[in-house]
N, C-alpha and C positions, 0 to 999 in steps of 0.2 A: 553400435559406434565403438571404434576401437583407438586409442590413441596408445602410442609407445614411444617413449623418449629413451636414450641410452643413457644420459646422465640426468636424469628426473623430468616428468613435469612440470613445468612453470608453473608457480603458482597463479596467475592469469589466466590460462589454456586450462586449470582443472576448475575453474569457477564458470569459464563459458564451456566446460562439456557438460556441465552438472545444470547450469542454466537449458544450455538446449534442450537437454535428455525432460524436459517439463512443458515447452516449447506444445502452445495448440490445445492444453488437456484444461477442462474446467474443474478445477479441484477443490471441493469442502474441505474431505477430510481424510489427510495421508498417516500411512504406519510403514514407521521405518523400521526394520529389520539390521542392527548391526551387530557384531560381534559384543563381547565385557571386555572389560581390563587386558583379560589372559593374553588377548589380541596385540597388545600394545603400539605393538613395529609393523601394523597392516593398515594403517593410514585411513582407516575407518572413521575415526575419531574424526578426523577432519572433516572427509566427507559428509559423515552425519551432520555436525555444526555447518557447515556448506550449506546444506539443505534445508536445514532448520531457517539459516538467515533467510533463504529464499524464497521458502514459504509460510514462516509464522504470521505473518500480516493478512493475509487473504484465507488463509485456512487452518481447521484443527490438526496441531502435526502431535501423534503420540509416538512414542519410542519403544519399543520391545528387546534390552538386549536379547540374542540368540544363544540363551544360557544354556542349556542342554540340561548336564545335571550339577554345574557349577552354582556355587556361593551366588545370590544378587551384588549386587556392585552395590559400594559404599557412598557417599555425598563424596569423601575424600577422591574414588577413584575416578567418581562419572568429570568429576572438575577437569582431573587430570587428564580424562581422556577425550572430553567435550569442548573443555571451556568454559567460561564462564558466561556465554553466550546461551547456552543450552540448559536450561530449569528443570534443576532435581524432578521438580514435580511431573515433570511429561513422564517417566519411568513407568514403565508397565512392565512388573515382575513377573517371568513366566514361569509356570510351574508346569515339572516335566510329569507328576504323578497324578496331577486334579485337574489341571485346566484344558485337558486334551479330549480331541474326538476324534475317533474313526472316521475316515472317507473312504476306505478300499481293502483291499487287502492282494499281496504280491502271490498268485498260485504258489505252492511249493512246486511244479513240474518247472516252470519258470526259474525257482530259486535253484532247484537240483541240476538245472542246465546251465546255469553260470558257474555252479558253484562245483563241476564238475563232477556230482553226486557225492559232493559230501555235506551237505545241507539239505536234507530231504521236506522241508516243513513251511510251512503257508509262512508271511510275515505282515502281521495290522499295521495300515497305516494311520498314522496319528499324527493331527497336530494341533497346535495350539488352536481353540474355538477362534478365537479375536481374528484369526486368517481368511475363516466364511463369512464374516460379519460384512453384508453386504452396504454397509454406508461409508465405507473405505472407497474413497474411488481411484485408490492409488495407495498398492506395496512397495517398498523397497528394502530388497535383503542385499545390502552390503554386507563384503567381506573382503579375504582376501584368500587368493588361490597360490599354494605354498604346498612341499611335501608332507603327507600324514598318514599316519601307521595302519588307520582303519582305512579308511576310505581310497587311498593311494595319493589323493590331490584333494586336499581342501577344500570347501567352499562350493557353490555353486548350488544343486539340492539337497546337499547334505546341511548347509543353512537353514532349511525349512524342516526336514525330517528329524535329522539330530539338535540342532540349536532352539529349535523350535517343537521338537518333535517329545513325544512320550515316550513311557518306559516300555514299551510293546515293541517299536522300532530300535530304540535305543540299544535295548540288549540283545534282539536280533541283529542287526548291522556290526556289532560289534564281535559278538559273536563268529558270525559268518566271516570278519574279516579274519578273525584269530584260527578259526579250522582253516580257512585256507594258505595263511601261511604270509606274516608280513612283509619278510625279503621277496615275496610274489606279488606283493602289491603296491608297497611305498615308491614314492615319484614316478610312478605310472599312471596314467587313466582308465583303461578299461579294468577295472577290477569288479570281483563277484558282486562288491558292496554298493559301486556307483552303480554298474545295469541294474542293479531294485532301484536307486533313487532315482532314476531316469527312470524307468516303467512307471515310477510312483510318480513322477513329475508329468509326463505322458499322458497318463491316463485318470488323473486324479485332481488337476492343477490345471484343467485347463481352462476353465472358467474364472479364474481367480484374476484380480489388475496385478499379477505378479510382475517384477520389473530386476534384473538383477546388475548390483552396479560392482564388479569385481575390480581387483587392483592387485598386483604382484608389485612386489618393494624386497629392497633391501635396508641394511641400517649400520651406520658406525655411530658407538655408543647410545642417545637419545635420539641421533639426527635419521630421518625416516626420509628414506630416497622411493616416492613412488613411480616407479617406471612404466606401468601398462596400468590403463584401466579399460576396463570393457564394462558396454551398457548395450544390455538389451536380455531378451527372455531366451534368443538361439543359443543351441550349444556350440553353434562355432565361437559364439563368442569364450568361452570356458574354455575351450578348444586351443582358445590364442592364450589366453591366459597360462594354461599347462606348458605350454611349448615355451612361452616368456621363461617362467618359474622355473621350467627343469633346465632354462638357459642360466640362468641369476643363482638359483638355491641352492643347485646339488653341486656334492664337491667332490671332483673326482680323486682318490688316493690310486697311485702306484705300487703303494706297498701296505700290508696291515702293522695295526698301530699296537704299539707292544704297552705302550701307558696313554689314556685319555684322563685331562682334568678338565670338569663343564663346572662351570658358574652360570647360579638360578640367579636370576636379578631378583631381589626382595621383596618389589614391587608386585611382582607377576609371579613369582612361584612360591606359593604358600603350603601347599599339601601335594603329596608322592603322587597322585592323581595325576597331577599337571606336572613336575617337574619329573616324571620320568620320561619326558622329550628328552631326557639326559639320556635316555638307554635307548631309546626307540630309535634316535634318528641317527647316533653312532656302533650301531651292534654290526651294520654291514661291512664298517673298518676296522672294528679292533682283533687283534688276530689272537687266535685258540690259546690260551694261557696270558693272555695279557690283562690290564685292569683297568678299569674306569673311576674314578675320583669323582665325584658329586659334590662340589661346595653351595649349599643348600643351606644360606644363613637366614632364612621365614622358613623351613618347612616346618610345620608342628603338628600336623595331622597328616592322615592316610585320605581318606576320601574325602570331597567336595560337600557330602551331609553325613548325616551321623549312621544312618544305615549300610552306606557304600564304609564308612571310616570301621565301622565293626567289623563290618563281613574279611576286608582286608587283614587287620589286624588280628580278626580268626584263623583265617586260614592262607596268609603269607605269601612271596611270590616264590611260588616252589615248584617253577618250572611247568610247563606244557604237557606232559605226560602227569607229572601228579596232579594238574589242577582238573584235568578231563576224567580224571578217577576223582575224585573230588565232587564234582557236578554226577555223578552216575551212582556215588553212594547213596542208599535208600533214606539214612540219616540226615543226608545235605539240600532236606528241599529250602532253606535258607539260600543258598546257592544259584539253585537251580530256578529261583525265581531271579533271582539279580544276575541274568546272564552277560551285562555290560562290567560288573566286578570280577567275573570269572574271565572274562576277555583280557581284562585290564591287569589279571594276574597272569598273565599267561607271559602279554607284551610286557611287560617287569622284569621279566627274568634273562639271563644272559642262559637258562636250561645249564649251569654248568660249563660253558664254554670260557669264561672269560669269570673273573673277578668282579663285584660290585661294593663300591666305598660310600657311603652314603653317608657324609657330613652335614647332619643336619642341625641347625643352631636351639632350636627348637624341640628337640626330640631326647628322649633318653637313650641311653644305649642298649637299655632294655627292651624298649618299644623297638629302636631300628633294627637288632638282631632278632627279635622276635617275627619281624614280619620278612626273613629268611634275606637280609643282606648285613654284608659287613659294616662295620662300625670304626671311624673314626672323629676325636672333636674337631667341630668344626674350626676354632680361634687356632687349634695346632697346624691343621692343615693349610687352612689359607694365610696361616705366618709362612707356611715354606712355599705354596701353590699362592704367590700373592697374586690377585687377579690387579692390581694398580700394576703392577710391574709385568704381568706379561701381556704377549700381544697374541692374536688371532693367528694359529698355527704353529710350526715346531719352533720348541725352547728348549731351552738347556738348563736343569736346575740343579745342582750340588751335581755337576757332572753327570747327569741322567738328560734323555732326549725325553723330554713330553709332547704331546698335542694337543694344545691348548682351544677350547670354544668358550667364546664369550656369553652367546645364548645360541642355545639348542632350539627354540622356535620357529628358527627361519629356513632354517636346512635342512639337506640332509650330507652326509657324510659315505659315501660308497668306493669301498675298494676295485680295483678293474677285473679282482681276476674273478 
């Protein structure tokens, strides 16, 4: 089922597609699959509560965010992004390092074929146990399909592999996205990383009551315009989705950008993990000596747990060539098991091409130059970079041209040439 409205869904029209989409099935007991917090402006939240309303009366509905290797969600965030309709208690915390099983595994001849032999190695599939648990007679992995640095587009199997998925897949996929080369893969589809989660979806998932209810959206300030949802397990339906998203998300520049300033919303970006959508989704516009500004008034950590926050803060985002010498030191099997932090260092880095300002409100200056970006405070920065006073796109501050992005989650930002 495919609905696409240009100036949003009625909220009537997305309660009777979410009604249908249940239409005929007799259901004890559903697990819904949505995004955390980080998600915020991907309309999930509602969904979820949507479906919750629908079916809390007649059956057991549990909730799994698709945390991947992120933080669990607080009481304060699931409110935020539930409702007050939807009970803390349904929360089923997934853990990427314990709660996971093998079901398969992707040949390496396979991986060295997408990945046009630069990835030569088998990669396990894993996911969370509660997905085989057969007295579910009904999955739902919502999300929302939007540009993304590993995978190309969002959502879809990468919801169950990564959100859902263990450290086995996790840091291969990631991995795999970063040898092949991001500006090769963001706001595209076929990339090296989706044909694994499509093979792994293929031929591993097929027994599963998998059901997936995607949504592309855009957003001015809080207010969340969902434009397309798609339901059903086909990848055309994914298919529609990409094509909506790379309609709505990307933005195309005519010229590269000699200054970028992104604002983290507070809410959703707490650690360089997540708030270097700042760098990932505008590196394709900013041009060779230009700089990027990061007003980042929650980041106070590097990684999402304390192992990814160490490894980071060990060994800094130092570029693409030093971080792959890095991983092949004999000293660095620290590293070289955490292959999703060596990816994650990789996409961090502008390699030298561009400036990185990382005003972080939470961070010392010692921490933020220590993990190889510049440093400036955040209260200085955002008194001259004020995000109340600019808008979305080019300003003019103390006579200087900036390029202002509100949040870096929904886009992507790419020059033509």
């Amino acid at each position: 089922m495919i609905y696409e409205y240009e100036n949003g869904i009625p909220a009537e029209v997305l309660k009777e597609a979410l009604a249908k989409s249940l239409e005929g099935l007799n259901l004890k007991k559903v697990l819904i699959l949505p995004p955390d917090f980080t998600r915020m402006y991907s309309g999930a939240g509602k969904i979820t509560a949507i479906y919750y309303e629908l079916l809390k009366d007649t059956c057991q509905v549990d909730i799994m965010p698709a945390l991947g290797t992120h933080v669990p969600m607080t009481k304060e965030e699931w409110v935020a992004f539930f409702g007050e309709g939807v009970p803390f208690d349904r929360m089923i915390v997934h853990n990427w390092r314990n709660d996971v099983v093998k079901i398969g595994e992707v040949p390496a001849s396979f991986v060295s074929e997408v990945s046009e032999g630069l990835v030569n190695n088998s990669i396990d599939v894993e996911v969370n146990k509660r997905l085989l648990d057969p007295s579910y007679d009904l999955i739902l992995s919502v999300g929302q399909v939007v540009p993304h640095e590993v995978v190309g587009m969002a959502n879809y199997g990468k919801n169950i592999f990564v959100g859902c998925g263990g450290s086995s897949m996790i840091n291969s996929s990631h991995m795999l996205g970063a040898f092949y080369g991001m500006e090769r893969i963001m706001g595209k589809d076929f990339s090296p990383v989706r044909r694994v989660f499509d093979y792994a979806q293929e031929n591993f998932l097929a027994n599963i009551p998998l059901v997936y209810v995607l949504t592309t959206t855009t957003n001015k300030g809080d207010e969340v315009t969902i434009h397309g949802l798609y339901i059903g397990k086909e990848r055309s339906n994914f298919e529609a989705a990409v094509k909506k998203s790379q309609e709505i998300n990307l933005t195309h520049m005519n010229k590269r950008l000699d200054k970028v300033v992104v604002y983290l919303d507070p809410r959703e970006f707490k650690s360089t993990w997540l708030g270097n959508k700042a760098i990932y989704r505008t590196r394709m516009a900013i041009a060779d000596g230009g700089e990027l500004i990061v007003l980042a008034p929650a980041i106070g950590h590097f990684g999402e747990d304390e192992e990814n926050d160490r490894l980071i803060r060990k060994y800094g985002y130092v570029g693409r060539e030093n971080v792959l010498k890095l991983v092949d030191a004999p000293e660095n099997e620290d590293l070289r098991q955490n292959l999703s932090v060596a990816a994650h260092l990789i996409h961090g880095s502008s390699d030298g091409r561009f400036k990185i300002t990382y005003c972080a409100g939470k961070l010392t200056e010692e921490e933020v130059r220590g993990a190889a970006f510049n440093y400036a405070p955040y209260e200085e920065m955002a008194a001259k970079y004020d995000p109340a006073k600019l808008v979305d796109g080019f300003n003019t501050v103390d006579g200087e041209e900036i390029f202002y992005i509100s949040n870096p989650a929904l886009g992507l930002w790419v020059c033509d040439d």
